[in-house]
C-alpha positions in Angstrom: 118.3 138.9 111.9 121.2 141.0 114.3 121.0 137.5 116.7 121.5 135.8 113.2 124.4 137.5 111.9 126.2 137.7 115.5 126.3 134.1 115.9 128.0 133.5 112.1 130.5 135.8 113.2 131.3 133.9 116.2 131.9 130.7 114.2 135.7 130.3 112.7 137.3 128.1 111.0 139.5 126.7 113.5 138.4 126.9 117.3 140.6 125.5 120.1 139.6 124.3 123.7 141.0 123.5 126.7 140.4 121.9 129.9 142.3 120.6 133.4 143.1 121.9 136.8 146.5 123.4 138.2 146.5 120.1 139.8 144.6 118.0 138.2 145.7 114.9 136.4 146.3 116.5 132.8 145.6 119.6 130.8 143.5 118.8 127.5 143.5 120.6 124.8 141.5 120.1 121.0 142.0 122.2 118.1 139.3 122.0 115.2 139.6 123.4 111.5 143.5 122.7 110.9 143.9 121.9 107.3 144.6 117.8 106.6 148.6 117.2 105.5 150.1 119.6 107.7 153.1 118.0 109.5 153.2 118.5 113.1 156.6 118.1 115.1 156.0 117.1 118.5 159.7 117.9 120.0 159.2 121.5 118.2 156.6 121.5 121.1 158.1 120.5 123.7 160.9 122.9 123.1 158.3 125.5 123.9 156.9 124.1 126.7 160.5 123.6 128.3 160.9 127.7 127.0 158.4 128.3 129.3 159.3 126.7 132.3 162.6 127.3 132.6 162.4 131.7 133.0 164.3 133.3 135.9 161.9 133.8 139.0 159.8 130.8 138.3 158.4 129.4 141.4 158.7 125.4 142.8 156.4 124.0 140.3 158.7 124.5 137.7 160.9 122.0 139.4 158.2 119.6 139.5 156.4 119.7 136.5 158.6 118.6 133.1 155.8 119.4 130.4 155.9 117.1 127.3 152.7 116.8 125.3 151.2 113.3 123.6 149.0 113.7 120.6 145.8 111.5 120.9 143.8 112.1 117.8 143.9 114.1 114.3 147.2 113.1 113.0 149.0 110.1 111.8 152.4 109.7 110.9 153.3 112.9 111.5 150.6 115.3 109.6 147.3 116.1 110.5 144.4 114.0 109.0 141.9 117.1 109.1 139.9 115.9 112.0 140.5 117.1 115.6 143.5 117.4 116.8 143.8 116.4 120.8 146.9 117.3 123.2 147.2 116.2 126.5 149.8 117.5 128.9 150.2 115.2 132.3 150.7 117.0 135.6 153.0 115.4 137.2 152.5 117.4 140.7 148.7 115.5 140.7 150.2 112.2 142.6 150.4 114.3 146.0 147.2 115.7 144.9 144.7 112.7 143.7 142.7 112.0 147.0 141.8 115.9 146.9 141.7 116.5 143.1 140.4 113.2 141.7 137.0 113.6 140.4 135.7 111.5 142.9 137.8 112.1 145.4 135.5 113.4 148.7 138.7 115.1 150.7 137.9 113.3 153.8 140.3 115.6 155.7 139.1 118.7 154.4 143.2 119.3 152.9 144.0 122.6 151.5 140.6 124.3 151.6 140.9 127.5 150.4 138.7 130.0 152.3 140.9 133.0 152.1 140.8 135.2 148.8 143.5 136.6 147.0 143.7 140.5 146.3 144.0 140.3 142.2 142.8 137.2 141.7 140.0 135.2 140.9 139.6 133.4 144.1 136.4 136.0 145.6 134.7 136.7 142.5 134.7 133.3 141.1 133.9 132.1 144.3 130.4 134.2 144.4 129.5 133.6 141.1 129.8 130.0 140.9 128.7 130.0 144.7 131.7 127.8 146.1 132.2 126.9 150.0 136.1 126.1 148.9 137.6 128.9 146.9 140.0 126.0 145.4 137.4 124.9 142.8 138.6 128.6 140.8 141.6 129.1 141.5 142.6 125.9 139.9 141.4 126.8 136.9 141.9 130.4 137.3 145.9 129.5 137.6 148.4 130.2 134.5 149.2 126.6 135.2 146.4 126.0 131.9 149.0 128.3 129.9 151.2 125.2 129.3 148.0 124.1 126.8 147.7 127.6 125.0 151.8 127.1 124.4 151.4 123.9 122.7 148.2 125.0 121.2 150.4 127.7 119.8 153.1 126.5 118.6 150.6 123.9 116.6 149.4 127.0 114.8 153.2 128.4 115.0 153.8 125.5 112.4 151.2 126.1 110.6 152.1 129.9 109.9 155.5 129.0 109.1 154.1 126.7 105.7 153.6 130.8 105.1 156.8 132.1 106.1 155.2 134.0 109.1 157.3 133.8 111.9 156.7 135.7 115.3 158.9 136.4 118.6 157.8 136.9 121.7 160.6 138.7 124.1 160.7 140.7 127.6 161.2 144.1 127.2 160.9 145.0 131.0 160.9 143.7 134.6 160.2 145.4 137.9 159.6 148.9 136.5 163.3 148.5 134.2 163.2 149.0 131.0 165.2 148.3 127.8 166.7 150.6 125.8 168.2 151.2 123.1 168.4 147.3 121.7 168.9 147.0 118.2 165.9 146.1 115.5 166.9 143.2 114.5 165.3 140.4 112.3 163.0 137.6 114.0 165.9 135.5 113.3 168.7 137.4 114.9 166.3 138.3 117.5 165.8 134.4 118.5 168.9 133.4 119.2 169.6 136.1 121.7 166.5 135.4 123.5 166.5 131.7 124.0 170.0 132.2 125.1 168.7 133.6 128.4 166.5 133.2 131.0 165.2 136.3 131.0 164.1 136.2 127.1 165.6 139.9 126.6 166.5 140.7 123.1 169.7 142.1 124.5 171.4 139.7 126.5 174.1 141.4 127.8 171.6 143.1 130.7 171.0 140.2 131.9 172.7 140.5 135.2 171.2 143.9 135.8 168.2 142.2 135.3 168.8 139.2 137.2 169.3 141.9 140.6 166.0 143.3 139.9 164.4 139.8 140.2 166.7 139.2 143.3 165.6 141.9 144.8 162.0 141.0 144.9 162.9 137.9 146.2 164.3 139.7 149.1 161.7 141.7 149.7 159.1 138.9 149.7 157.2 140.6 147.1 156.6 140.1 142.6 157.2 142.1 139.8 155.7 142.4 136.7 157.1 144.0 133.4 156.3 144.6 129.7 156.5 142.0 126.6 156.4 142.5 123.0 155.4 140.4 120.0 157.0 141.1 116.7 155.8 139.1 113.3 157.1 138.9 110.0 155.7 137.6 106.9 152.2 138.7 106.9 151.0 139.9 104.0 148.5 143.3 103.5 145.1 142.6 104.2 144.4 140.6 106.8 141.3 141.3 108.7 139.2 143.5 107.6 137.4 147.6 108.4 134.0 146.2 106.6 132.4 145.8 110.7 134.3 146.3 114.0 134.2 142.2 115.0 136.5 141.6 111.9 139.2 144.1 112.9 142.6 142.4 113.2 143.8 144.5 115.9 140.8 144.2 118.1 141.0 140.2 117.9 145.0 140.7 118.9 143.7 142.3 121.8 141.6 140.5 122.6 143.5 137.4 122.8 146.2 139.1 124.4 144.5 140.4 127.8 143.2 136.6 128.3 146.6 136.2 129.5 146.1 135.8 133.2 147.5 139.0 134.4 147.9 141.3 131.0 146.5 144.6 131.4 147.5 146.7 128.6 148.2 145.9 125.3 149.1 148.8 122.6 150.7 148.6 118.6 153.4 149.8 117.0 154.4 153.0 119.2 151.2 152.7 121.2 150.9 155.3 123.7 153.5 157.7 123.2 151.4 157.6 119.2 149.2 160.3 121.5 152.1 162.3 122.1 152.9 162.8 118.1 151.6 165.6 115.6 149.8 163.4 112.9 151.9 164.3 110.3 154.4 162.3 111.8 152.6 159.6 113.8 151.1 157.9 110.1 153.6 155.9 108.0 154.1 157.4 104.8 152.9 155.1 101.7 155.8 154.5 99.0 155.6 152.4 95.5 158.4 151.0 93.5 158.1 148.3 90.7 159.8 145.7 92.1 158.2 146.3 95.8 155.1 148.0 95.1 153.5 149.6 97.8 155.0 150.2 101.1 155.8 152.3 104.2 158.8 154.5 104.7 158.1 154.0 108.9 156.2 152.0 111.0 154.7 153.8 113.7 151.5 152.0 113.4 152.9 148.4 113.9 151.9 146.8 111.2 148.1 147.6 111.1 145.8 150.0 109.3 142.5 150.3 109.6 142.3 146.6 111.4 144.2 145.4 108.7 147.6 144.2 108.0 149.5 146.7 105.5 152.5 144.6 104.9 154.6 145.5 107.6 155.7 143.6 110.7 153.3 143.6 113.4 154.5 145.2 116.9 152.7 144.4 119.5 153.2 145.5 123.0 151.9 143.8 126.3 151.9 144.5 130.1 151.9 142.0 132.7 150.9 142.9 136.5 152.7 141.4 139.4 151.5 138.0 140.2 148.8 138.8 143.0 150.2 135.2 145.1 152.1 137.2 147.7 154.8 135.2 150.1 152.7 137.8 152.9 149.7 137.4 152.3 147.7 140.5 151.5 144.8 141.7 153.7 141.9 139.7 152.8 138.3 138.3 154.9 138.0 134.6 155.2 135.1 133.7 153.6 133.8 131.5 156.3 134.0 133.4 159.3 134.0 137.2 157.8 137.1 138.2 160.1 139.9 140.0 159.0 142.9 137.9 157.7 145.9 137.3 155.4 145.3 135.8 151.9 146.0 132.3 151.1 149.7 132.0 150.3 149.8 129.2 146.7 153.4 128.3 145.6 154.2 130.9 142.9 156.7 133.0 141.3 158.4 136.2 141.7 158.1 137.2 137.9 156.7 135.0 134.9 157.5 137.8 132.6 159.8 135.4 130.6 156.7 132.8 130.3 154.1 135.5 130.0 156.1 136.7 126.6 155.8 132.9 125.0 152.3 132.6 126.1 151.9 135.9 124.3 153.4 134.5 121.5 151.1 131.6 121.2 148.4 133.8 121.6 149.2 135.7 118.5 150.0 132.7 116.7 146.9 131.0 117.3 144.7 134.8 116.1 146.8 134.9 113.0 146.0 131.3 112.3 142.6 131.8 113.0 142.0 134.4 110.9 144.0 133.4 107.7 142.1 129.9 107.8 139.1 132.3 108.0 140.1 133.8 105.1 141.8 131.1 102.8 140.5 127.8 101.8 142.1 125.2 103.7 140.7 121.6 103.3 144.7 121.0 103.2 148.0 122.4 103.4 148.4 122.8 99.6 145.1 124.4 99.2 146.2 127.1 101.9 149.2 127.5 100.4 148.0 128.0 96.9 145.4 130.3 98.1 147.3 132.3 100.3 150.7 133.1 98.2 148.2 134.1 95.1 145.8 136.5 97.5 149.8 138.1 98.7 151.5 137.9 94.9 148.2 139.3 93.3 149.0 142.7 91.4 146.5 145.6 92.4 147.1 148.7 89.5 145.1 151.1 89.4 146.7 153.6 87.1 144.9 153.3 84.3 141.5 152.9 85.8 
């Protein structure tokens, strides 16, 4: 019976999937459960894939690779049919890479053979537990490269949330140990146009140079940085997720999705650790009512969640991204093959990818939330999820005469 109920609560309504190599011929992606009639703009994604290539500190790949995606099944004329949806993203890079990438390519000349693990990666591990001779069969998929996919993917499910007016924003909020502070709390709309005006995606563009030196300066030193991202959504109404078991919390799914990121390693709400550092009297948000309103909070110390539900206010999430572990020096490592002493392999990669790492959080939020409202709300088609989800957030709850 416990076997029964943990594989229904595996199952969702939409599922995604994705597939390809760094340097492979194309990233795949397919996206079940979307609702038919939902219209799909295929520039909107591209926008977000161009977002995410362009940050400053992106390695040579970026000059390569000019991401556009095709849709190949589950919509026609512009809205989805209800079926599988299919994306395919073309690596461009693969022509200089097809007689050792193909699929039935033999690599007569034994090319870029990877035998030397990289410290923070998955190169050794993956290596030993899929029992490679060439460490390049994990690494390949290991790489962020596969994050192009997760930012269409996304931004698919960034569409869909906006039939709901939910919006969300990904932004950098530190690089290099350099924080922010003091940037205004703006709107998801203000916010937008101050980070897609620069490179860096801060919320407060006029640090940019500042922040520019700090990426410089790693450069120099022949090193990467790392930094800290935040997510901020609006829209959602109260009651997403659910306390009923601990699989349906909303915040644990959130986190979940967000250390998949390659390289995240902490993720914390609303004022997440220094929340330890408060009395409790003034770490909760105090509940107010009005009749126009109803309920609500007077702060929002919580981010948005209570209980592993949504309460109404905008989510705050907070992310931290390590340095890349691809080191110009290579870090001290033991070649595989001979179990000597050497320097890791040395991939093309780049000083910081905060910048990309705060859209590919983004999509990774967007996708959750999508998930778990088409969990929630019937959704054979747009108008059905539309008619079910604005009367579950208009419905009146009064209790005062009860």
């Amino acid at each position: 019976m416990l076997e029964t109920l943990k594989k229904e609560d595996e199952v969702r309504q939409m599922e995604y999937l994705t597939a390809g190599e760094s340097h492979g011929p194309m990233l795949t992606g397919i996206v079940s459960g979307l609702p038919a009639n939902l219209p799909i703009s295929i520039a909107a994604i591209n926008h977000q894939l161009a977002i995410r290539q362009n940050g400053y500190g992106r390695g040579g790949r970026m000059k390569i690779e000019h991401d556009t995606v095709s849709i190949t099944a589950g919509m026609r004329a512009g809205l989805t049919t209800g079926s599988p949806l299919a994306l395919l993203i073309q690596n461009r890079d693969y022509r200089h890479w097809e007689e050792i990438m193909g699929a039935t390519a033999t690599n007569p000349k034994q090319e870029k053979v990877v035998t030397r693990p990289r410290p923070g990666h998955a190169d050794l591990v993956g290596g030993k537990k899929y029992d490679q001779a060439d460490l390049r069969n994990i690494l390949e998929r290991a790489s962020a490269r596969s994050t192009a996919m997760i930012v269409a993917i996304g931004n698919v499910a960034a569409q869909l949330l906006a039939q709901l007016n939910i919006h969300a924003l990904g932004f950098v909020t530190g690089i290099g140990g350099h924080q922010l502070t003091d940037w205004p709390a703006e709107s998801i709309s203000d916010l937008t146009e101050k980070v897609e005006q620069n490179d860096l995606r801060l919320p407060d563009p006029g640090q940019l140079t500042a922040y520019h030196t700090v990426v410089d300066a790693a450069r120099a030193a022949h090193t990467t940085i790392g930094g800290q991202i935040d997510v901020r959504v609006e829209g959602l109404v109260p009651g997403l997720g659910s306390m009923q078991n601990w699989a349906q919390r909303l915040d644990g799914k959130l986190a979940g999705a967000l250390v998949r990121i390659p390289a995240i390693k902490a993720v914390s709400f609303g004022d997440g650790v220094t929340l330890g550092e408060m009395s409790g009297a003034i770490a909760q948000d105090d509940i107010t009512w009005t009749p126009t309103q109803g309920y609500g909070r007077s702060t929002n110390h919580l981010g948005g969640l209570e209980g592993g539900m949504t309460n109404g206010q905008p989510l705050l999430i907070h992310a931290t991204m390590k340095p890349i572990p691809t080191q110009p020096r290579g870090l001290p490592t033991i070649d595989i093959h001979t179990h000597t002493p050497t320097q890791a392999v040395n991939e093309r990669a780049d000083v910081t990818a905060v910048p990309a790492a705060s859209l590919v959080a983004q999509a990774m939020v967007q996708i959750t939330l999508a998930q778990e409202i088409l969990d929630e709300f019937s959704s054979a088609t747009l108008a059905d999820l539309q008619a079910s989800y604005q009367d579950f957030g208009t419905r009146q709850w009064d209790r005062r005469n009860s």
